[in-house]
PQR file with spaces between the fields and no chain letter, atoms N, CA, C, O and H, PARSE charges and radii, in Angstrom:
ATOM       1  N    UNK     1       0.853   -1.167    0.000 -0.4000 1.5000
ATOM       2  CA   UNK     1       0.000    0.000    0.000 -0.0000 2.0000
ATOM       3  C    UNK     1       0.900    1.233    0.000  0.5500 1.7000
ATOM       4  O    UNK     1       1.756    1.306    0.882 -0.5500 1.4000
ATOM       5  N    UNK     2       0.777    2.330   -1.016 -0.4000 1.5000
ATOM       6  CA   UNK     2       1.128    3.146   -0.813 -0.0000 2.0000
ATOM       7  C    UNK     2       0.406    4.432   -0.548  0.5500 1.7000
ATOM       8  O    UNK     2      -0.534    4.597   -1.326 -0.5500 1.4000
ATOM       9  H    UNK     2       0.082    2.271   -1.733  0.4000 1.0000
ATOM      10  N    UNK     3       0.594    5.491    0.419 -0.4000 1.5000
ATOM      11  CA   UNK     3      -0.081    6.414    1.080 -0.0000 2.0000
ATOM      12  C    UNK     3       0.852    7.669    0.615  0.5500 1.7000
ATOM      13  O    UNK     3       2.068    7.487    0.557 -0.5500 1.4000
ATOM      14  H    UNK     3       1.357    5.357    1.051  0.4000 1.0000
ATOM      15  N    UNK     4       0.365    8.784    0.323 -0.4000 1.5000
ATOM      16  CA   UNK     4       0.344   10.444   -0.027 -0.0000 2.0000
ATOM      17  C    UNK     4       0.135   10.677    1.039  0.5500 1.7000
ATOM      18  O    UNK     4      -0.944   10.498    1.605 -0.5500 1.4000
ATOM      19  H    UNK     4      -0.622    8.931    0.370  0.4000 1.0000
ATOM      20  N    UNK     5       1.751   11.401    1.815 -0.4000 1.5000
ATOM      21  CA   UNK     5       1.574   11.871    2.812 -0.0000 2.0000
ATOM      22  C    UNK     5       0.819   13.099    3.319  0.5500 1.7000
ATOM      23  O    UNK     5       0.453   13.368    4.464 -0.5500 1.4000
ATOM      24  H    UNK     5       2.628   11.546    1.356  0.4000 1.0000
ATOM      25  N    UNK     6       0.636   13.980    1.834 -0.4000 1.5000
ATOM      26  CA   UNK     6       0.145   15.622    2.347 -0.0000 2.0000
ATOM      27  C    UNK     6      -1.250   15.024    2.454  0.5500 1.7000
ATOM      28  O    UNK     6      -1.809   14.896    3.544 -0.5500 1.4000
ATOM      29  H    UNK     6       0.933   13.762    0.904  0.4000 1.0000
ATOM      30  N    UNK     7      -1.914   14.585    1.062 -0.4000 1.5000
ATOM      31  CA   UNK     7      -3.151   14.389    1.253 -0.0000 2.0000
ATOM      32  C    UNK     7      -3.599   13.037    1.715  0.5500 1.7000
ATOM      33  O    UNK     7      -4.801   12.811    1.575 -0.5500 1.4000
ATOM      34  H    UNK     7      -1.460   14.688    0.177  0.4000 1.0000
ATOM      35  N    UNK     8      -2.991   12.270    2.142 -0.4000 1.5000
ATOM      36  CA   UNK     8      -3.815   11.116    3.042 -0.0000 2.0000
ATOM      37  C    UNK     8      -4.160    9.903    2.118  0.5500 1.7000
ATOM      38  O    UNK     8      -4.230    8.747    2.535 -0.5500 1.4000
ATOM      39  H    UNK     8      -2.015   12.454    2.256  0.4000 1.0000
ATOM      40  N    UNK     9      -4.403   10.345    0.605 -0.4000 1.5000
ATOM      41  CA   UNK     9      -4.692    9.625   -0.503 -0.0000 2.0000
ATOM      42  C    UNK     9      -3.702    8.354   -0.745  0.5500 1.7000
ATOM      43  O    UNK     9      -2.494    8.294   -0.976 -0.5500 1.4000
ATOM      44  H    UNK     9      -4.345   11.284    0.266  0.4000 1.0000
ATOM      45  N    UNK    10      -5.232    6.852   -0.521 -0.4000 1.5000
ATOM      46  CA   UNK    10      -4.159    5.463   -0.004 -0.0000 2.0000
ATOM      47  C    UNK    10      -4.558    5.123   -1.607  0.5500 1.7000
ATOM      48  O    UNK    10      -5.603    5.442   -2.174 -0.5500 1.4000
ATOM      49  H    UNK    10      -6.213    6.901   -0.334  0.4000 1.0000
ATOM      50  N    UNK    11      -3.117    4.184   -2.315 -0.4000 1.5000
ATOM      51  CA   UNK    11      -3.313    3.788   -3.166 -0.0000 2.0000
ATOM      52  C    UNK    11      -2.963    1.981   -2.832  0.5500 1.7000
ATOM      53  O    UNK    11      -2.415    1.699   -1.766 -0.5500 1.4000
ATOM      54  H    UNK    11      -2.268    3.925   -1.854  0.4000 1.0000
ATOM      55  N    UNK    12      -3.297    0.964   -3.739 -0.4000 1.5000
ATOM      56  CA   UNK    12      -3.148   -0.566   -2.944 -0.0000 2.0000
ATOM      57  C    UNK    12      -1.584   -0.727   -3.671  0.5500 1.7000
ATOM      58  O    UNK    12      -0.556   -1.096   -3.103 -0.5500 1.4000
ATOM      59  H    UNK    12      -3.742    1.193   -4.605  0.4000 1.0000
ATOM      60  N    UNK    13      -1.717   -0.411   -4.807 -0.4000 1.5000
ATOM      61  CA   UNK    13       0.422   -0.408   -5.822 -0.0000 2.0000
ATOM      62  C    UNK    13      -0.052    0.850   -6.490  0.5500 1.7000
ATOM      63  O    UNK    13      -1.080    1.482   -6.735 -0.5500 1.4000
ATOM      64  H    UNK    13      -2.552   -0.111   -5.268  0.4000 1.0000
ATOM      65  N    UNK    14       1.827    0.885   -6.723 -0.4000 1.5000
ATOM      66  CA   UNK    14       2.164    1.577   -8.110 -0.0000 2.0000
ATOM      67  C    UNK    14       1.030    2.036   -8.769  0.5500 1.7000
ATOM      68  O    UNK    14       0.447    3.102   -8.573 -0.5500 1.4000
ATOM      69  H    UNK    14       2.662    0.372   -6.523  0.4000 1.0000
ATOM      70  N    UNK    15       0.752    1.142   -9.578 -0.4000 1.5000
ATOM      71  CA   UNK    15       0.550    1.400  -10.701 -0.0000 2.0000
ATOM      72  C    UNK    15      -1.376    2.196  -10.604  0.5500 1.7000
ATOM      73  O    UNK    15      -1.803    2.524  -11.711 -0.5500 1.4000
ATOM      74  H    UNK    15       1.226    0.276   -9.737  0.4000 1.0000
ATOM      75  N    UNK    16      -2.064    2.371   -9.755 -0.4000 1.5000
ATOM      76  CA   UNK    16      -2.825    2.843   -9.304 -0.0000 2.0000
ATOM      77  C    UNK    16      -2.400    4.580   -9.135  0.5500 1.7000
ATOM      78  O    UNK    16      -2.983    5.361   -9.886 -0.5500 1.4000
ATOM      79  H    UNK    16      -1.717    2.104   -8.856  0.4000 1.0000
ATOM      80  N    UNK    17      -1.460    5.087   -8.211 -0.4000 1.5000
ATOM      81  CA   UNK    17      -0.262    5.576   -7.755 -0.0000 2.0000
ATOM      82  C    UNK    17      -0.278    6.542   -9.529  0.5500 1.7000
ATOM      83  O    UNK    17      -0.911    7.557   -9.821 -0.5500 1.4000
ATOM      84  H    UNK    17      -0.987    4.453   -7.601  0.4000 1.0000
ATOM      85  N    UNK    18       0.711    5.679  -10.430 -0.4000 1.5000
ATOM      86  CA   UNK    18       0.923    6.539  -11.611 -0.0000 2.0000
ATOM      87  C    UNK    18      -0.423    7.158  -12.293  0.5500 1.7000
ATOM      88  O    UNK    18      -0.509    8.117  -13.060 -0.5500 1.4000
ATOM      89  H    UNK    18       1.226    4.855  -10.193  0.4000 1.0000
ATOM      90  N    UNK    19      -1.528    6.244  -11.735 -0.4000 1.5000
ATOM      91  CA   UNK    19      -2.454    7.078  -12.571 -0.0000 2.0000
ATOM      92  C    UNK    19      -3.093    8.133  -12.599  0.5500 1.7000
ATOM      93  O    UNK    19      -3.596    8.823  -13.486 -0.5500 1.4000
ATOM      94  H    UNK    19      -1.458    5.465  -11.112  0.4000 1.0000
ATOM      95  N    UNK    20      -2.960    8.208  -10.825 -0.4000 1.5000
ATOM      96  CA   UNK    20      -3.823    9.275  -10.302 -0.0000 2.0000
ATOM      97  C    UNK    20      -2.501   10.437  -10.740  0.5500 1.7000
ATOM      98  O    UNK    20      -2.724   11.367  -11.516 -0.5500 1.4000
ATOM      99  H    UNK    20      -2.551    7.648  -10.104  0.4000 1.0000
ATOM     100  N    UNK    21      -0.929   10.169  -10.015 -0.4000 1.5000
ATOM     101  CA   UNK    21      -0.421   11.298  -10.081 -0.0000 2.0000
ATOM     102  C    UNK    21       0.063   11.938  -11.578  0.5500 1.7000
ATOM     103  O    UNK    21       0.369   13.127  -11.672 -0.5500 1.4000
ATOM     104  H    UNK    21      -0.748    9.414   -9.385  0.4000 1.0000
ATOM     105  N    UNK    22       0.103   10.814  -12.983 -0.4000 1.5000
ATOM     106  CA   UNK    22       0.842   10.333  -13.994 -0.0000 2.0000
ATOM     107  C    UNK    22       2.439   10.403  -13.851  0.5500 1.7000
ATOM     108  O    UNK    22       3.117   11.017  -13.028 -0.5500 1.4000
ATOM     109  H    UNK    22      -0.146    9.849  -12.907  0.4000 1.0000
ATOM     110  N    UNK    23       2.791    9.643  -14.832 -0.4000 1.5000
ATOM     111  CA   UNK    23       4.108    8.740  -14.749 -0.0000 2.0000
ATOM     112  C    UNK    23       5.515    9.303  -14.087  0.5500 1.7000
ATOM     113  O    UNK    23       6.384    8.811  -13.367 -0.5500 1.4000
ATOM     114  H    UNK    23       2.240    9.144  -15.501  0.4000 1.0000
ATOM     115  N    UNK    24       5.238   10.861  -14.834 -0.4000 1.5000
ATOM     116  CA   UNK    24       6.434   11.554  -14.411 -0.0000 2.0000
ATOM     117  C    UNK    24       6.613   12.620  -13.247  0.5500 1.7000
ATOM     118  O    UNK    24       7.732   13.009  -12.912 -0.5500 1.4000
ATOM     119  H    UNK    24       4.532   11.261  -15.419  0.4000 1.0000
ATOM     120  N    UNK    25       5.115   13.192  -12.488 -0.4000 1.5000
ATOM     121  CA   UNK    25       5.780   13.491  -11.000 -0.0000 2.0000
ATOM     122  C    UNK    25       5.030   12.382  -10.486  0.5500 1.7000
ATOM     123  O    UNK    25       4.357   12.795   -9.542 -0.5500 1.4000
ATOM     124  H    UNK    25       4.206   12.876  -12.760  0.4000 1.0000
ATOM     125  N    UNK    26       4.818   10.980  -10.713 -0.4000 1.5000
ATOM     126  CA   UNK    26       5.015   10.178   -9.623 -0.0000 2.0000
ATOM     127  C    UNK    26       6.354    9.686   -9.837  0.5500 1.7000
ATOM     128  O    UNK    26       6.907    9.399   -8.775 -0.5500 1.4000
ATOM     129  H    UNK    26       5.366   10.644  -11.480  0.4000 1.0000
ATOM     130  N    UNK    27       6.946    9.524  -10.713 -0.4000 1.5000
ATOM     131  CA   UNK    27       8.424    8.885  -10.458 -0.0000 2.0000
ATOM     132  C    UNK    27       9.422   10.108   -9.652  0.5500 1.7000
ATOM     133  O    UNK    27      10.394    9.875   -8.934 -0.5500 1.4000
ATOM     134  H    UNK    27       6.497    9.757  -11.576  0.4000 1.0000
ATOM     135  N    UNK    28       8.781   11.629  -10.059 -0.4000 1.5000
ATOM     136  CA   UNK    28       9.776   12.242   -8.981 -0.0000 2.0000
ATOM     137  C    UNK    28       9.615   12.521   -7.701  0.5500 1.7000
ATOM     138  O    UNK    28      10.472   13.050   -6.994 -0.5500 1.4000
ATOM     139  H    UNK    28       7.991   11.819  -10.642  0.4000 1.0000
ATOM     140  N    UNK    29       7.963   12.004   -7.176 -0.4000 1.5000
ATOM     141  CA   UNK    29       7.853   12.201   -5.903 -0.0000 2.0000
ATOM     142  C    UNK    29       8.610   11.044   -5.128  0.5500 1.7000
ATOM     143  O    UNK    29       9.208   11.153   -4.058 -0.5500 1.4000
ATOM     144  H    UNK    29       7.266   11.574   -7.750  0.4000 1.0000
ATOM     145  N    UNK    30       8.440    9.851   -5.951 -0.4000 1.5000
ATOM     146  CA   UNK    30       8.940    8.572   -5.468 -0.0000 2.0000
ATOM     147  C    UNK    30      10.616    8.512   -5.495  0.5500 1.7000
ATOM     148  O    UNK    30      11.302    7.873   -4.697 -0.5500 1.4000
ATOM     149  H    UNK    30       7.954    9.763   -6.820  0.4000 1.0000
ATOM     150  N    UNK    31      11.096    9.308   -6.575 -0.4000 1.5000
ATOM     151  CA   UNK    31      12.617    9.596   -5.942 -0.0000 2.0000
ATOM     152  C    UNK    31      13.195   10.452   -4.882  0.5500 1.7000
ATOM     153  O    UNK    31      14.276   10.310   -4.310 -0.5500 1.4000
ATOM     154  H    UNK    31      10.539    9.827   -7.223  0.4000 1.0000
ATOM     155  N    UNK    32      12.279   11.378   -4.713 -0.4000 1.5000
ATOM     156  CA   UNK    32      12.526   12.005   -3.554 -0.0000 2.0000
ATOM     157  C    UNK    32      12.881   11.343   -2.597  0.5500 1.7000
ATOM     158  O    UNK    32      14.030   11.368   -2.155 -0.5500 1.4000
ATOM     159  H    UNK    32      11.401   11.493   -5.177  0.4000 1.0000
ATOM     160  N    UNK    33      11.453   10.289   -1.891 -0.4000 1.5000
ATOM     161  CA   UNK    33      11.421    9.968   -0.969 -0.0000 2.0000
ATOM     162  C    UNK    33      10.721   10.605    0.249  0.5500 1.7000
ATOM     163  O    UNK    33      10.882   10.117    1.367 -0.5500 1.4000
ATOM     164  H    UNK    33      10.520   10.269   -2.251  0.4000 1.0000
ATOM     165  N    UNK    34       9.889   11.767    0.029 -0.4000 1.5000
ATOM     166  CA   UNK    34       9.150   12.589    0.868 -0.0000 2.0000
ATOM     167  C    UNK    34       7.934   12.409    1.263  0.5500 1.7000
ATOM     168  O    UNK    34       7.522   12.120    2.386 -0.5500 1.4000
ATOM     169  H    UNK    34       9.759   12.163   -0.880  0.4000 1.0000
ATOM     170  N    UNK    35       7.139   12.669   -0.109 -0.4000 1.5000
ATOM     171  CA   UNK    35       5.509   12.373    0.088 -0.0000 2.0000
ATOM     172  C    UNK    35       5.400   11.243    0.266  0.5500 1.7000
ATOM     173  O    UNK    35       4.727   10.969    1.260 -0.5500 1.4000
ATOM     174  H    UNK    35       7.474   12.904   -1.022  0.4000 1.0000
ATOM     175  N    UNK    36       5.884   10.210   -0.430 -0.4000 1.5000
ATOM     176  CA   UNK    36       4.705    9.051   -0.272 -0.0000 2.0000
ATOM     177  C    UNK    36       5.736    7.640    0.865  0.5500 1.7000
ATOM     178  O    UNK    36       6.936    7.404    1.003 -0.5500 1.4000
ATOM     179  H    UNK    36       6.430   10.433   -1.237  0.4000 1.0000
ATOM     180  N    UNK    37       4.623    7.104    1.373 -0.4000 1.5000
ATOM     181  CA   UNK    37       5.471    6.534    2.789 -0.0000 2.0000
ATOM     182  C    UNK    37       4.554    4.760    2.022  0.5500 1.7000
ATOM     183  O    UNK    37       3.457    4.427    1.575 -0.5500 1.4000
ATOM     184  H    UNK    37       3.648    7.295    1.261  0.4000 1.0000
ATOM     185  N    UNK    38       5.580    4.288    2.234 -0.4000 1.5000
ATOM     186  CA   UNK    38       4.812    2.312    1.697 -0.0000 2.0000
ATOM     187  C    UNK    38       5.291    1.542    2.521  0.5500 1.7000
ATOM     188  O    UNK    38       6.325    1.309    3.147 -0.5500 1.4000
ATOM     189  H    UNK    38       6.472    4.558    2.597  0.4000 1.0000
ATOM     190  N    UNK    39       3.794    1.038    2.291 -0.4000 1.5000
ATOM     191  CA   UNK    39       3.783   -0.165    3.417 -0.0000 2.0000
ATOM     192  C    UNK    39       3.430   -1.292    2.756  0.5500 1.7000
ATOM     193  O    UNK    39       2.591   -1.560    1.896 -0.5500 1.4000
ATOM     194  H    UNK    39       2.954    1.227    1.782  0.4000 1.0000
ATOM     195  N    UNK    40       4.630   -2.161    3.617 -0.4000 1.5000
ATOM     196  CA   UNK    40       3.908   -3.560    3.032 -0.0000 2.0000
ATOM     197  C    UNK    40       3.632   -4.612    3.900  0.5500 1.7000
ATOM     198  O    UNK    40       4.342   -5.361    4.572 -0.5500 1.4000
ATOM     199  H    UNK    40       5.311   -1.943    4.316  0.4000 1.0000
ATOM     200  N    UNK    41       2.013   -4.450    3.669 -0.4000 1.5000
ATOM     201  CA   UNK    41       0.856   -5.370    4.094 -0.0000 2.0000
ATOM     202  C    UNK    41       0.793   -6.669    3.960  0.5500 1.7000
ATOM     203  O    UNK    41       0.281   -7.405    4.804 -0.5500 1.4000
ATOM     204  H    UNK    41       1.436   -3.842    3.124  0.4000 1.0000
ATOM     205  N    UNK    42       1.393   -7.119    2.711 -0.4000 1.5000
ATOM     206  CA   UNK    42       0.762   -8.338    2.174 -0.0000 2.0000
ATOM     207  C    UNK    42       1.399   -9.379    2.854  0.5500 1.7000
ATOM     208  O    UNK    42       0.535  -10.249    2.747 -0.5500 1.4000
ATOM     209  H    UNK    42       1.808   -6.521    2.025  0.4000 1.0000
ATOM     210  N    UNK    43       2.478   -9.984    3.592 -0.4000 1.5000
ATOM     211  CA   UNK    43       2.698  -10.702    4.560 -0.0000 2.0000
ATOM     212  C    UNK    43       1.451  -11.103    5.841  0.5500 1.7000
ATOM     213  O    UNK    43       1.012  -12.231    6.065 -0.5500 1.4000
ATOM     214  H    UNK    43       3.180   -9.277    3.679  0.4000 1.0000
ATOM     215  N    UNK    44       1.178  -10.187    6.354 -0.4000 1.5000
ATOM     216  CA   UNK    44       0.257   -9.920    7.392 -0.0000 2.0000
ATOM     217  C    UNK    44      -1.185  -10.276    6.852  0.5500 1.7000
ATOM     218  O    UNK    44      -2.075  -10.765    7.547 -0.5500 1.4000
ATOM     219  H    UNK    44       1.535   -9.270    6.172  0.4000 1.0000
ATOM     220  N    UNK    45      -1.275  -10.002    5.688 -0.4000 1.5000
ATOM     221  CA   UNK    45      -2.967  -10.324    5.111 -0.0000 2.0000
ATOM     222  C    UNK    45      -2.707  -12.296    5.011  0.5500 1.7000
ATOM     223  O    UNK    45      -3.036  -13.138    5.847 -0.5500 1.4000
ATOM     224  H    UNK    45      -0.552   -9.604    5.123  0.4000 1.0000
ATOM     225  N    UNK    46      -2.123  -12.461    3.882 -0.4000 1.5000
ATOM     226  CA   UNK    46      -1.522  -13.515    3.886 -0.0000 2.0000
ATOM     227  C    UNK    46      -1.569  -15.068    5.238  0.5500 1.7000
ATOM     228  O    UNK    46      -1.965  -16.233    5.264 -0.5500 1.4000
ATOM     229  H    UNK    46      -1.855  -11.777    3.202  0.4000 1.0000
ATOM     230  N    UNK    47      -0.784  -13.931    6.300 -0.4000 1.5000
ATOM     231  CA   UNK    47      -0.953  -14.811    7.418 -0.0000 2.0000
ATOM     232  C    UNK    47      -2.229  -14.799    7.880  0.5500 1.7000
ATOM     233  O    UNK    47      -2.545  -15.941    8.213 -0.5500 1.4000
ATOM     234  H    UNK    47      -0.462  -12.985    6.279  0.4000 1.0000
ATOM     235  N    UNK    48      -3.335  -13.803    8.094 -0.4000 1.5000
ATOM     236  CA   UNK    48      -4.242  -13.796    8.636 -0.0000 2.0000
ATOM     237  C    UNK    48      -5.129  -14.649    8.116  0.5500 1.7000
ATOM     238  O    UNK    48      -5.745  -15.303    8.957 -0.5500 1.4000
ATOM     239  H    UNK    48      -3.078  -12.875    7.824  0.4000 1.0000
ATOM     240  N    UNK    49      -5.512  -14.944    6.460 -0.4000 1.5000
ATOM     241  CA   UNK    49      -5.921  -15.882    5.734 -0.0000 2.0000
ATOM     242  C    UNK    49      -5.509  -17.084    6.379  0.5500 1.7000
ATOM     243  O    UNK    49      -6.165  -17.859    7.076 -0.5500 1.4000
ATOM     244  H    UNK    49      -5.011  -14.412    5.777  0.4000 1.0000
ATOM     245  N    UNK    50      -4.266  -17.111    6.017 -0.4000 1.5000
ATOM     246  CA   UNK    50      -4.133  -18.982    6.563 -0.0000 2.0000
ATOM     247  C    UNK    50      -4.534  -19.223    8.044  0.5500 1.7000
ATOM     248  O    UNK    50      -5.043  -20.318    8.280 -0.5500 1.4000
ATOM     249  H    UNK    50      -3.734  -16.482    5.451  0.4000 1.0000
ATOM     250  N    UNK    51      -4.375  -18.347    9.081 -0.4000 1.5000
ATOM     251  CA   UNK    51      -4.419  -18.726   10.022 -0.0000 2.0000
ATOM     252  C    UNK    51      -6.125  -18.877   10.420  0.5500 1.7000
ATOM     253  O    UNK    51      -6.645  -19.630   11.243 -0.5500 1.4000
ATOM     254  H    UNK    51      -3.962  -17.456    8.889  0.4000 1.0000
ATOM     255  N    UNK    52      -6.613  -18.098    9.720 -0.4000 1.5000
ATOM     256  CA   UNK    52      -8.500  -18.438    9.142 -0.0000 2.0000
ATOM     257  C    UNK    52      -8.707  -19.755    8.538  0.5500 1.7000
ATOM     258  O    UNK    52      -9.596  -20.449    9.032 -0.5500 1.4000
ATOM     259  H    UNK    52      -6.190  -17.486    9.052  0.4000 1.0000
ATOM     260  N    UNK    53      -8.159  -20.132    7.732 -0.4000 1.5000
ATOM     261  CA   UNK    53      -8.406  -21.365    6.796 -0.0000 2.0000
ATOM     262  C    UNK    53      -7.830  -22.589    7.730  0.5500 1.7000
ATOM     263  O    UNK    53      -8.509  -23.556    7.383 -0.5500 1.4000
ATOM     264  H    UNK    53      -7.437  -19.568    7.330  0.4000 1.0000
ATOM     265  N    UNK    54      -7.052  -22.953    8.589 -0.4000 1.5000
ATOM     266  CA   UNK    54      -6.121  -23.520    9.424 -0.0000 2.0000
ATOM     267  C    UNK    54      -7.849  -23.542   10.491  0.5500 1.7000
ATOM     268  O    UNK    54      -8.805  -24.317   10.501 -0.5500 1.4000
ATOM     269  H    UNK    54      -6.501  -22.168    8.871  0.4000 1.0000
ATOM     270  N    UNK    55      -7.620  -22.660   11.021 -0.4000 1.5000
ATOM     271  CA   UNK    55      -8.903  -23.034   12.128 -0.0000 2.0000
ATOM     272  C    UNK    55     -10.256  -23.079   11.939  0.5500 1.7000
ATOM     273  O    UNK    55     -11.018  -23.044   12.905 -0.5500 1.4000
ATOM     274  H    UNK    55      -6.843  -22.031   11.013  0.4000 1.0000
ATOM     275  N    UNK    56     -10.812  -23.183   10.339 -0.4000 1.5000
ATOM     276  CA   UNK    56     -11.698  -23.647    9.916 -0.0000 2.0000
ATOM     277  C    UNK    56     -11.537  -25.379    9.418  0.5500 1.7000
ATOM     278  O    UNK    56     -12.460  -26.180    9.273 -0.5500 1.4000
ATOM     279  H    UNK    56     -10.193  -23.212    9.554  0.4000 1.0000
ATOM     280  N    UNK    57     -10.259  -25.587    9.249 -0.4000 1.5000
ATOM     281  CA   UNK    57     -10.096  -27.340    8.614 -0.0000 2.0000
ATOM     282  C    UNK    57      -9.929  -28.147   10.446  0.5500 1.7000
ATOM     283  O    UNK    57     -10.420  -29.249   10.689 -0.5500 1.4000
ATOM     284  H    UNK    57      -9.509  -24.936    9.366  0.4000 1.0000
ATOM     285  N    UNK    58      -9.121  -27.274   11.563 -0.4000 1.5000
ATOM     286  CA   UNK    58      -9.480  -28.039   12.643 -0.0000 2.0000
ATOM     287  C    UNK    58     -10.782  -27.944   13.104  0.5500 1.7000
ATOM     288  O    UNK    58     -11.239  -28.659   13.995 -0.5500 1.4000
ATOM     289  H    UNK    58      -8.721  -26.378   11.366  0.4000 1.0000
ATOM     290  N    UNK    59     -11.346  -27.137   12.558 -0.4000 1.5000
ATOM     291  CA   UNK    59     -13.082  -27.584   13.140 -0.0000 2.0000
ATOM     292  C    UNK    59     -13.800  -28.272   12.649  0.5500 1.7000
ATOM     293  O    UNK    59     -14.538  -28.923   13.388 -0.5500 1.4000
ATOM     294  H    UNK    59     -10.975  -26.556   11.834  0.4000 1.0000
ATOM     295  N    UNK    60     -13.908  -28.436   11.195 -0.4000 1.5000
ATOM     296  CA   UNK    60     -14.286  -29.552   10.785 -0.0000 2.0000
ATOM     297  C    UNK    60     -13.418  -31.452   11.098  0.5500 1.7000
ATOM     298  O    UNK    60     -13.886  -32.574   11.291 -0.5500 1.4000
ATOM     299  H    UNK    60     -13.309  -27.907   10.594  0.4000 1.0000
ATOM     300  N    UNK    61     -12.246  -30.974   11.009 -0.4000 1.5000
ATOM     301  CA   UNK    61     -11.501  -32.468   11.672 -0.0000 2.0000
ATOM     302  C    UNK    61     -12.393  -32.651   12.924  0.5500 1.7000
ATOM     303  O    UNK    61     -13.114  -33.638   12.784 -0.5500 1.4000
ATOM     304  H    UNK    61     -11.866  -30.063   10.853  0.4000 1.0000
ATOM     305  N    UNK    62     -12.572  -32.021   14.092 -0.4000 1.5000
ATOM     306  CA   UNK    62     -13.617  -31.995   15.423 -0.0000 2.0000
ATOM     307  C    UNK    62     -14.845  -32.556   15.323  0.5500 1.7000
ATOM     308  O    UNK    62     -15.525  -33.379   15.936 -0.5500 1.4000
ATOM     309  H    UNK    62     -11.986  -31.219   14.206  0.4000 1.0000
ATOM     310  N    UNK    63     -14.958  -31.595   13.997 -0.4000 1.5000
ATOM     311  CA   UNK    63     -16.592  -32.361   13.855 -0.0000 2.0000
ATOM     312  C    UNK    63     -16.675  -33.402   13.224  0.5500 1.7000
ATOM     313  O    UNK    63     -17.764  -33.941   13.420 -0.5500 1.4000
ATOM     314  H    UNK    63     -14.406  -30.926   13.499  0.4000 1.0000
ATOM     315  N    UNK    64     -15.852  -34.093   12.367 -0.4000 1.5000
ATOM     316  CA   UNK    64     -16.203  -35.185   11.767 -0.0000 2.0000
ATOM     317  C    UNK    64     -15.282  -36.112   12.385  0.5500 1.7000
ATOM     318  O    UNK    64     -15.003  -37.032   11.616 -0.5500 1.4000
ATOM     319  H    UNK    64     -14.967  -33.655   12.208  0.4000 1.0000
ATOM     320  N    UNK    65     -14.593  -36.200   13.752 -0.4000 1.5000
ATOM     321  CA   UNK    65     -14.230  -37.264   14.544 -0.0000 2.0000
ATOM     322  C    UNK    65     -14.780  -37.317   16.050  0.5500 1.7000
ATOM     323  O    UNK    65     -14.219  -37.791   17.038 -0.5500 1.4000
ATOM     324  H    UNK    65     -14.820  -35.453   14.377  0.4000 1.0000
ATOM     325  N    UNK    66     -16.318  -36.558   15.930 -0.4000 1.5000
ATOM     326  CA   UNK    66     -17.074  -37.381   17.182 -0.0000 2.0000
ATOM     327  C    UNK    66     -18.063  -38.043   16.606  0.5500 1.7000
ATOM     328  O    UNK    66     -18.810  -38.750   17.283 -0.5500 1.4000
ATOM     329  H    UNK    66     -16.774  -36.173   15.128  0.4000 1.0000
């Protein structure tokens, strides 16, 4: 995810990012290094999924071994 620090404006990638700002002051805000601050989420989503899907297959194992 990347976030526009002045205005708050969250983009999910890039390429979202170039459209709103187009190609060439988003590549110079992004060389700066000022406005825009990124985060990366997708580890953490990732885990939260499996660890959902993981304790939905031990509940069914539960239920279909009484």
């Amino acid at each position: 995810m990347i976030i526009h620090i002045p205005t708050g404006q969250r983009f999910n990638n890039r390429k979202e990012a170039k459209i709103y700002f187009g190609s060439a002051y988003y590549y110079k805000i992004e060389k700066e290094k000022k406005d825009l601050l990124f985060i990366n989420n997708i580890q953490s989503a990732t885990n939260e999924y499996s660890t959902q899907i993981l304790q939905k297959q031990c509940n069914r194992q539960l239920f279909h071994s009484k």
